[in-house]
MIFI-151860 format. One line per field, with one value per residue (C-alpha): residue number from 1; x, y, z. Coordinates in Angstrom, 1 decimal, m for minus. Layout:
MIFI-151860
k: (NUM/...)
px: (X/...)
py: (Y/...)
pz: (Z/...)
This chain:
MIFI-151860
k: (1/2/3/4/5/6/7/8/9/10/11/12/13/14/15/16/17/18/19/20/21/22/23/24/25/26/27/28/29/30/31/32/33/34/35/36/37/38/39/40/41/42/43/44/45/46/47/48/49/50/51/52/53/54/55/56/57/58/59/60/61/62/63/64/65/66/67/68/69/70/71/72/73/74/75/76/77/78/79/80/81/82/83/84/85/86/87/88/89/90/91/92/93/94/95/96/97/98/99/100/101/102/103/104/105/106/107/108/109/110/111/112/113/114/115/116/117/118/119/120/121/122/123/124/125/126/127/128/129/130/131/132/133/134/135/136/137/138/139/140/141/142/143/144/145/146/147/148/149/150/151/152/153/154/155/156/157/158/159/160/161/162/163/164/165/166/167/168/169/170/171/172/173/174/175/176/177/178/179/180/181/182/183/184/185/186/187/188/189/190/191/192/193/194/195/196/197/198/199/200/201/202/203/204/205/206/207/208/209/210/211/212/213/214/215/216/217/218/219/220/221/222/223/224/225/226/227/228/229/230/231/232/233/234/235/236/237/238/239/240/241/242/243/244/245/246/247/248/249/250/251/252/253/254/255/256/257/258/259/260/261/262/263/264/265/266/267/268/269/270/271/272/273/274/275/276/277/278/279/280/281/282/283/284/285/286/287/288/289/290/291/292/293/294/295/296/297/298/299/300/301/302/303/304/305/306/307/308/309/310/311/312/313/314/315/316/317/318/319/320/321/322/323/324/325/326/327/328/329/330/331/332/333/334/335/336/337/338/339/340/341/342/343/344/345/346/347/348/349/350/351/352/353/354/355/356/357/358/359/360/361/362/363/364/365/366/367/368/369/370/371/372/373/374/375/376/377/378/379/380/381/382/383/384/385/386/387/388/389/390/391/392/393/394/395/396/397/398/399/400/401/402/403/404/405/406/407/408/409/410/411/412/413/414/415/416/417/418/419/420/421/422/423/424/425/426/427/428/429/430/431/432/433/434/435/436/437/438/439/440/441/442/443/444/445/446/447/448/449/450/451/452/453/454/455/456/457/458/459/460/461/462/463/464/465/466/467/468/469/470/471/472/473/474)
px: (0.0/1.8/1.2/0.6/3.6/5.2/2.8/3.9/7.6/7.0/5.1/7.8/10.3/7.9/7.4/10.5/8.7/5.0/5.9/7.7/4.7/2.0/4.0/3.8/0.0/m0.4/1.6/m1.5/m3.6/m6.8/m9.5/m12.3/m12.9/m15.6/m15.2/m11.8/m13.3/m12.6/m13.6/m10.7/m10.5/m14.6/m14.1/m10.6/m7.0/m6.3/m8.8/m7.4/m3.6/m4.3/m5.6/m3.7/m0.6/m2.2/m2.5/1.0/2.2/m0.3/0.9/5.0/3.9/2.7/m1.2/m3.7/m5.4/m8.5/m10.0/m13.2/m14.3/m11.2/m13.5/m12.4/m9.4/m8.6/m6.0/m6.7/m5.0/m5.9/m8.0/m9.8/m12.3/m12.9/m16.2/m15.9/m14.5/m13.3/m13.1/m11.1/m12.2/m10.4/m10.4/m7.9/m9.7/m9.5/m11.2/m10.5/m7.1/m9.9/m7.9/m5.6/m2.6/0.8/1.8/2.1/m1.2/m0.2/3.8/3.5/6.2/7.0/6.9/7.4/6.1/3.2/2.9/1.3/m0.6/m4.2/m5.5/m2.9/m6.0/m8.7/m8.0/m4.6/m2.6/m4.6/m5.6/m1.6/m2.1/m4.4/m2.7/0.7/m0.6/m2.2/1.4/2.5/0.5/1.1/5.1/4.7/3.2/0.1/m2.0/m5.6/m8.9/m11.0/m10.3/m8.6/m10.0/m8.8/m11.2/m10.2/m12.7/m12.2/m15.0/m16.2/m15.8/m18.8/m21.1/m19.7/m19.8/m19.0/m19.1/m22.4/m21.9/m18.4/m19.4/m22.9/m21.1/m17.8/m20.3/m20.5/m17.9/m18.9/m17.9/m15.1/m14.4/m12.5/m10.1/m11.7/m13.0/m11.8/m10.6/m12.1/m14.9/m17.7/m20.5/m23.2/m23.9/m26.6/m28.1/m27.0/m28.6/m28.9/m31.7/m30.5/m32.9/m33.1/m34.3/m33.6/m31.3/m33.0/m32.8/m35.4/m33.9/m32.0/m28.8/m27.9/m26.4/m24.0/m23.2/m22.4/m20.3/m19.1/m18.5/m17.1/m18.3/m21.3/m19.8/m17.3/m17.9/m17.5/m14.2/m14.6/m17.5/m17.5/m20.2/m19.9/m22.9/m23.4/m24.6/m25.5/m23.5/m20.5/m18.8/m21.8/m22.1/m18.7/m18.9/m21.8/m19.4/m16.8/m19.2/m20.8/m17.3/m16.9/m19.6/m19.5/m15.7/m16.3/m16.0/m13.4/m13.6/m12.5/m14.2/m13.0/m14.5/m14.4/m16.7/m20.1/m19.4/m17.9/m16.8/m16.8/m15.2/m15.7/m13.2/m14.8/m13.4/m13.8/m13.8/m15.5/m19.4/m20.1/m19.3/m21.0/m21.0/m17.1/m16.6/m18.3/m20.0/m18.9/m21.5/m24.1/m22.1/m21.6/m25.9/m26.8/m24.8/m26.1/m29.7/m30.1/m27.2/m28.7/m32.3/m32.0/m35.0/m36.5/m35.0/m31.7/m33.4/m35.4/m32.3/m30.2/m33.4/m33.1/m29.3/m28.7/m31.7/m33.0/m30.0/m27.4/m25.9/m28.7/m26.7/m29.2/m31.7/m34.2/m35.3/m36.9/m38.7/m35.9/m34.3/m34.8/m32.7/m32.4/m31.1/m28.5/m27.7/m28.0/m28.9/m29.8/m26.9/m26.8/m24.2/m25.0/m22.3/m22.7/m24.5/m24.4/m26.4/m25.3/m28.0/m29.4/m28.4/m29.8/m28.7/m28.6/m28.1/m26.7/m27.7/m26.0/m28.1/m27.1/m30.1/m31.0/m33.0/m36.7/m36.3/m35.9/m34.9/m38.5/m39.4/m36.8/m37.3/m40.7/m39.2/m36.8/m39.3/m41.7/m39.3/m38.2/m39.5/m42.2/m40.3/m37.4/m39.1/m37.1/m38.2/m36.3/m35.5/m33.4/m30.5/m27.8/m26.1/m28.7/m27.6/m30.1/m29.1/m26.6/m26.1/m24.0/m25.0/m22.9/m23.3/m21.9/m18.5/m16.7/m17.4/m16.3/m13.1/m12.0/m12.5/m10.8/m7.6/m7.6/m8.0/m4.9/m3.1/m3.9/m5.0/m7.9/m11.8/m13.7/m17.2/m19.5/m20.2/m22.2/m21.2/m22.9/m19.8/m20.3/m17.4/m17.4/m18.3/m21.8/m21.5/m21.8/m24.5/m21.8/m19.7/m18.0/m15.5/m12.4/m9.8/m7.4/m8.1/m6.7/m8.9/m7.1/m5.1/m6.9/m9.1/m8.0/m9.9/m11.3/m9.3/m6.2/m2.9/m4.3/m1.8/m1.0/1.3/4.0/3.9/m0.1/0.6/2.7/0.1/m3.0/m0.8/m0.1/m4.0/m4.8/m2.7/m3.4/m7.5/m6.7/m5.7/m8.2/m10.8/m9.1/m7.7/m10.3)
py: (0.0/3.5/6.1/9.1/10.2/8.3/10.2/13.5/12.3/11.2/14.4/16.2/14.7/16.7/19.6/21.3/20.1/21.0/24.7/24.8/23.5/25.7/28.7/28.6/27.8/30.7/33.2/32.2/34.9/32.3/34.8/34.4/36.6/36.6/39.5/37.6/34.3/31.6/28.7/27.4/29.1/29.4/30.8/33.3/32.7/32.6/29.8/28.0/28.4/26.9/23.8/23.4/23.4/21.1/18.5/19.0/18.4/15.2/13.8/14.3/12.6/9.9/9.8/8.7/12.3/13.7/16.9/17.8/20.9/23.0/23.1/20.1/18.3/15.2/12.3/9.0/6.5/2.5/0.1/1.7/m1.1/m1.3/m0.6/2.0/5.0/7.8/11.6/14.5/17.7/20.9/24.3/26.4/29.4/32.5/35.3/39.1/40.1/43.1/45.9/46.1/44.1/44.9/42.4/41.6/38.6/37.4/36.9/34.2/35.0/32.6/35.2/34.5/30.9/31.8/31.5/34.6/35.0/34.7/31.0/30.6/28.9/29.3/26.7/25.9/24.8/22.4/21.4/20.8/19.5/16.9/16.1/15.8/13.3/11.0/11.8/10.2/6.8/6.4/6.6/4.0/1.4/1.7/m1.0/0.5/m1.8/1.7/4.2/7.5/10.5/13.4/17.0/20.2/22.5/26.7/28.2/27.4/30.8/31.7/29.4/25.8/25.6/22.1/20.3/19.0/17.6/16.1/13.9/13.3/12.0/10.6/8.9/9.9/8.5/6.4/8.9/12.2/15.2/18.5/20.4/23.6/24.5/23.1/20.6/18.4/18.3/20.3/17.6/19.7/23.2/25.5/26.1/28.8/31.4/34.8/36.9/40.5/43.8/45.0/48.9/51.8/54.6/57.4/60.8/63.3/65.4/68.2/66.1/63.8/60.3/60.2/56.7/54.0/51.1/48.9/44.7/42.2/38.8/37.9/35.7/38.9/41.4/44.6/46.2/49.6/51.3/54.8/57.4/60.3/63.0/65.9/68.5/72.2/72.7/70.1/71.6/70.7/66.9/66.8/68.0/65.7/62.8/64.1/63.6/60.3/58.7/60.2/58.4/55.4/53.9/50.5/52.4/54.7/57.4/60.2/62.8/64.7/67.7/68.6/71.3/70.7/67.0/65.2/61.4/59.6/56.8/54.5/51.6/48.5/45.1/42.6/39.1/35.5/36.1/33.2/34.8/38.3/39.6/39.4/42.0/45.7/46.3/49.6/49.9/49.5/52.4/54.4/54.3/54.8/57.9/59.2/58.5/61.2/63.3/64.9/65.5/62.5/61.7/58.9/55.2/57.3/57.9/54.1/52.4/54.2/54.1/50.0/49.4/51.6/50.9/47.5/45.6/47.7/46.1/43.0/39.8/37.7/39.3/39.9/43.5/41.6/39.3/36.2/35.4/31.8/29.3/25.7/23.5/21.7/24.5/27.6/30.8/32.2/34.6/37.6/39.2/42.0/41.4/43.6/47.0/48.9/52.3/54.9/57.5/56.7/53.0/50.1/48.9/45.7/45.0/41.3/39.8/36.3/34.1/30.9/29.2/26.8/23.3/24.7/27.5/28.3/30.3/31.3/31.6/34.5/35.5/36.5/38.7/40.4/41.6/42.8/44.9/46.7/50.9/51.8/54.8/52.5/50.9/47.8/43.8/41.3/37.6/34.3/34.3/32.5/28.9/27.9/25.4/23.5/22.5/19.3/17.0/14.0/12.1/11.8/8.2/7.2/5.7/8.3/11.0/8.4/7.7/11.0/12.3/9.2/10.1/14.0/13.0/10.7/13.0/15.9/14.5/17.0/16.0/16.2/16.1/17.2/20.7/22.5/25.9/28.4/28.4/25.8/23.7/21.0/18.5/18.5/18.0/14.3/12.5/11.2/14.5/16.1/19.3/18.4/21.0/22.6/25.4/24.4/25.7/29.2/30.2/33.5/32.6/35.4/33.4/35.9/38.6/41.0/39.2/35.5/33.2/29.6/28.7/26.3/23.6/23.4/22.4/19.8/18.5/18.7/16.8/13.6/14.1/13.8/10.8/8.8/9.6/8.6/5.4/4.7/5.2/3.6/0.4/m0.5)
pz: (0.0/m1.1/1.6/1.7/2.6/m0.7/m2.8/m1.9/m2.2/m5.6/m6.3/m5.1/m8.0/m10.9/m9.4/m11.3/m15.1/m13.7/m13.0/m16.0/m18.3/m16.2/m16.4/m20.2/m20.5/m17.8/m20.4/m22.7/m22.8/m22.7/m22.5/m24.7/m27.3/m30.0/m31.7/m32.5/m33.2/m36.7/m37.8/m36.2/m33.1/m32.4/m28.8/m30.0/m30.7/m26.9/m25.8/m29.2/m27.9/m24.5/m26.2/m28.5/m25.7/m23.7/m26.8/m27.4/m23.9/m23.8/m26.5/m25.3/m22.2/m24.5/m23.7/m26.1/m26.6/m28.8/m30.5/m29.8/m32.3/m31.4/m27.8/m26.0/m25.6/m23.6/m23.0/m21.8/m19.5/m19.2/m21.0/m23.9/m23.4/m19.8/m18.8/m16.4/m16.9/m14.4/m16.1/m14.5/m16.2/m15.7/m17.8/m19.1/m20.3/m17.8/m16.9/m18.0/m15.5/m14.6/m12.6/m9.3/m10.5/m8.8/m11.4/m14.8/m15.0/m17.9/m16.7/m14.2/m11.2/m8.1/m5.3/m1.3/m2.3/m3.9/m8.2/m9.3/m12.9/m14.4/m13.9/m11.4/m8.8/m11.3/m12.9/m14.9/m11.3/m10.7/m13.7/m13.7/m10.7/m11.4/m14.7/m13.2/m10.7/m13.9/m15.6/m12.2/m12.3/m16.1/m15.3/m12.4/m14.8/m12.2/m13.8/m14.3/m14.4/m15.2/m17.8/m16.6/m18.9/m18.4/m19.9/m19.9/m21.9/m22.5/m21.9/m18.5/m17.4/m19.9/m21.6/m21.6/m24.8/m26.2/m22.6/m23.2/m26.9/m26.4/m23.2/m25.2/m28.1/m26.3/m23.4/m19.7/m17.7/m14.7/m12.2/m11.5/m10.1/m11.2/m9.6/m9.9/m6.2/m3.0/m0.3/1.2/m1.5/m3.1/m3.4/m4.2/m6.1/m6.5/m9.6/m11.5/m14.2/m15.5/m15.4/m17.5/m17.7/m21.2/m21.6/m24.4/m22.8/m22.7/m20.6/m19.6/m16.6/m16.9/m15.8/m18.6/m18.4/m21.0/m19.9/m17.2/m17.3/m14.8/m15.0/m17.5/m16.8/m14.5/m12.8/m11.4/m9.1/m10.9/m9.3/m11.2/m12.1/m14.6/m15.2/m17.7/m16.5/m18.2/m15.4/m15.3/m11.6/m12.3/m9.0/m7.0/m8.3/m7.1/m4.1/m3.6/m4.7/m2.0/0.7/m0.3/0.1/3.5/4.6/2.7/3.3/1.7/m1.8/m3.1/m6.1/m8.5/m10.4/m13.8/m15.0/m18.5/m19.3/m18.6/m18.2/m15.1/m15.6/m12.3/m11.6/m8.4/m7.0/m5.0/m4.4/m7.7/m6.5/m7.8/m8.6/m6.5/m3.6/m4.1/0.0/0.1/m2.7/m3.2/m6.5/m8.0/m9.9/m7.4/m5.6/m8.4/m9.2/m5.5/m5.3/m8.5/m8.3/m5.8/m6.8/m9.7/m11.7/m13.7/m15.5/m18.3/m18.0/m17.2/m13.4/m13.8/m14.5/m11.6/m8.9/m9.7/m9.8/m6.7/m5.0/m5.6/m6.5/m4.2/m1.4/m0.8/m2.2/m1.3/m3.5/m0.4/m1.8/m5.0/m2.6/m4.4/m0.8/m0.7/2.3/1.9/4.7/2.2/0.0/2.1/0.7/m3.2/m4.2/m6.6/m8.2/m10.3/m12.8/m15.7/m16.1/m19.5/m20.2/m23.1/m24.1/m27.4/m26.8/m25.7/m22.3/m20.1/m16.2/m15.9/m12.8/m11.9/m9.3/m7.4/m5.7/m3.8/m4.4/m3.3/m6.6/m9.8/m12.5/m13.6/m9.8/m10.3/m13.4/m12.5/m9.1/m10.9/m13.3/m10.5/m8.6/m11.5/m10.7/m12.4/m13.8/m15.3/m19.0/m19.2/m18.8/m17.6/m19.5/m18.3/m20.7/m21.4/m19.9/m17.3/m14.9/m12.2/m8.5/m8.6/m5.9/m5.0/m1.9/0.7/0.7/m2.8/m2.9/m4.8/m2.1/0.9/m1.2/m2.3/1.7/3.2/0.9/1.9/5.7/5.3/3.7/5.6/9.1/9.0/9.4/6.2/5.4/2.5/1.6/m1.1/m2.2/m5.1/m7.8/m10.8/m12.1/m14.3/m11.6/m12.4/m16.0/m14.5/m12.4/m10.1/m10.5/m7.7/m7.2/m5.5/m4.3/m5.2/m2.5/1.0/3.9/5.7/1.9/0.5/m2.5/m5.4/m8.1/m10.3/m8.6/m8.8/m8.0/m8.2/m7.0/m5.6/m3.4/m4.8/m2.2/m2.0/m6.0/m5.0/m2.4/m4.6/m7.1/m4.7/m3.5/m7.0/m7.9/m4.9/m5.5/m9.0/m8.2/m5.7/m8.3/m11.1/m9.6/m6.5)
């Protein structure tokens, strides 16, 4: 029986040639980008790069890999034939490196420990991780009665686009996990959707909102939030600004005046949209300072009286009458991800929602709709990647397995947990998140300086490979 303690010592020998391969695919700028998009690269050259390096490192190691649509990639390990299967699906798209950096995102730098760079945690170290640890059982001849798989998709940050054909057409593998969340295990996950306000931008007042944008993803909680107003008494908006931030510390902000027109600018904390109450929105911010700031009028005043009022500082959506608890799954979530008005323009509010089991996404469709003002014309529409509540009971044998090997190699107590971020997990019925985020290291995923620290890569990797055989050979 190989111990724990072997597994990390193993581990320990690739460590050297895992930093070197991740620090390469984390110098791949592997946002998506559409308006860049092919034929060949559906998703942008930087999505198609990451993929295309992961292939190429696959097939050095000497795995049996596949193509899926220039969307999917994966590389295989044991019996073609056997009938079980066991899939490990990771991602190596990112999100946008958003603002804050004290480094360069896109330069990945081993600092005090800790591996800085975009998709450093989220999700191309332990996808590393994870893959290093099969890299380890393929090298030690470990002889397999299940078929390792190993996924990674780019576009799980978005719209998991291709997840849902490829394991369709490939066929669902018996069981697996993904290394995009963390230890012990994530066993269960709340459903998640989009609900997004649609409205013309219009202005009636005799202040004018030129525009307002704040947010990139909605699954991000907008960091930075800018408003251009065009104002009769620019000096008094600002002074108005001035004192709002004196009273409100959890925000910071700058004003320019050109002319008639002052552009101002507010700074909050972006972190992961799962996770909504440990940031502050900007943009909410931004809109309940202005809404009363100035003599706004048309969907201009409707669209600020909703994002600064309703939606402002209430992550569990209780203003809307959406607040909804579940004894397994906790509380629904909201992050109001993306907010878009420019006069003349048609605009958007993009509002992200994690919920529980006893909802659902027309259940909240319907409240976001009824709590928009009466002042604001706009109506409100579930779009986009819609995913429903998944859970794995405690009771099935991958769940007992993969916490039995993190208690021996950690010594801790384990037990299942739900939380409201989606990984790939779920793509299966017996699909589980597991690691790479030890409990008491800060979480930057979706943040400014994201990081890892070397030796919890190391770790996750012998978690992985023990867990790997476990589920493989037993």
């Amino acid at each position: 029986m190989v111990k724990a303690t072997d597994w990390l010592a193993k581990s320990l020998t690739y460590e050297d040639d895992l930093l070197t391969d991740l620090k390469e695919m984390i110098s791949i700028k592997s946002v998506r980008d559409d308006a860049a998009a092919t034929e060949d690269a559906p998703l942008g050259p930087g999505p198609k790069a990451a993929l295309d390096k992961f292939l190429e490192i696959a097939k050095r190691d000497g795995f049996r890999t596949g193509n899926y649509r220039n969307l999917v990639a994966y590389a295989e390990l044991g019996p073609e034939d056997a009938e079980e299967s066991v899939a490990i699906i990771g991602h190596l798209d990112v999100m946008p490196a958003g603002d804050g950096w004290t480094k360069d995102p896109w330069t990945p730098v081993i600092e005090d420990g800790r591996l800085y760079g975009r998709g450093s945690i989220d999700d191309k170290g332990p996808t590393f991780a994870a893959y290093y640890a099969m890299k380890m059982l393929k090298d030690m001849g470990v002889p397999l009665k299940r078929k390792l798989v190993f996924m990674v998709g780019i576009d799980e940050e978005s719209d998991w686009t291709g997840m849902d054909d490829f394991i369709a057409e490939y066929g669902e593998p018996t069981m697996g996990f993904s290394p995009d969340a963390d230890f012990p295990i994530i066993n269960g996950e709340k459903g998640n959707g989009s609900t997004v306000a649609r409205f013309a931008g219009n202005n009636s007042g005799s202040a004018r909102l030129v525009s307002f944008t704040a947010g990139e993803r909605p699954n991000m909680v907008p960091g930075t939030a800018t408003a251009v107003v065009e104002t009769s008494d620019p000096a008094t908006l600002q002074a108005k600004m001035d004192a709002y931030l004196a009273d409100e510390t959890r925000v910071q902000g700058k004003a320019e005046v050109d002319g008639n027109q002052v552009t101002i600018t507010f700074y909050g904390l972006q972190v992961h949209g799962a996770f909504p109450e440990t940031g502050e929105n900007a943009g909410t911010y931004l809109a309940n300072f202005l809404k009363d700031a100035d003599d706004f009028g048309g969907n201009a005043k409707g669209f600020l009286d909703f994002l600064g009022g309703v939606l402002h500082d209430d992550t569990k959506a209780t203003k809307m009458g959406a607040a909804i608890h579940d004894d397994l799954m906790g509380d629904l979530s909201m992050n109001v991800g993306i907010q878009r008005f420019n006069d003349g323009q048609d605009g958007f509010i993009d509002m992200n929602f994690r919920y529980p089991q006893n909802t659902d996404a027309e259940t909240i469709e319907r409240k976001v709709q009824e709590s928009i003002p009466a002042n604001f014309d706009a109506t409100a529409a579930n779009e986009g990647h819609a995913m429903v509540p998944h859970y794995v009971p405690g009771d099935d044998p991958i769940v007992d397995t993969l916490l039995n090997v993190f208690r021996e190699h950690t010594g801790l107590p384990a037990g299942e947990r739900v939380i409201g971020g989606g990984t790939f997990g779920r793509l299966l019925k017996r699909g589980v998140a597991f690691g790479a985020l030890f409990e008491g290291v800060p979480d930057t995923m979706h943040q400014a300086d994201e990081f890892f620290p070397v030796q919890d890569i190391t770790r996750s990797m012998a978690i992985y490979a023990h867990a790997m055989n476990d589920l493989a050979t037993k």
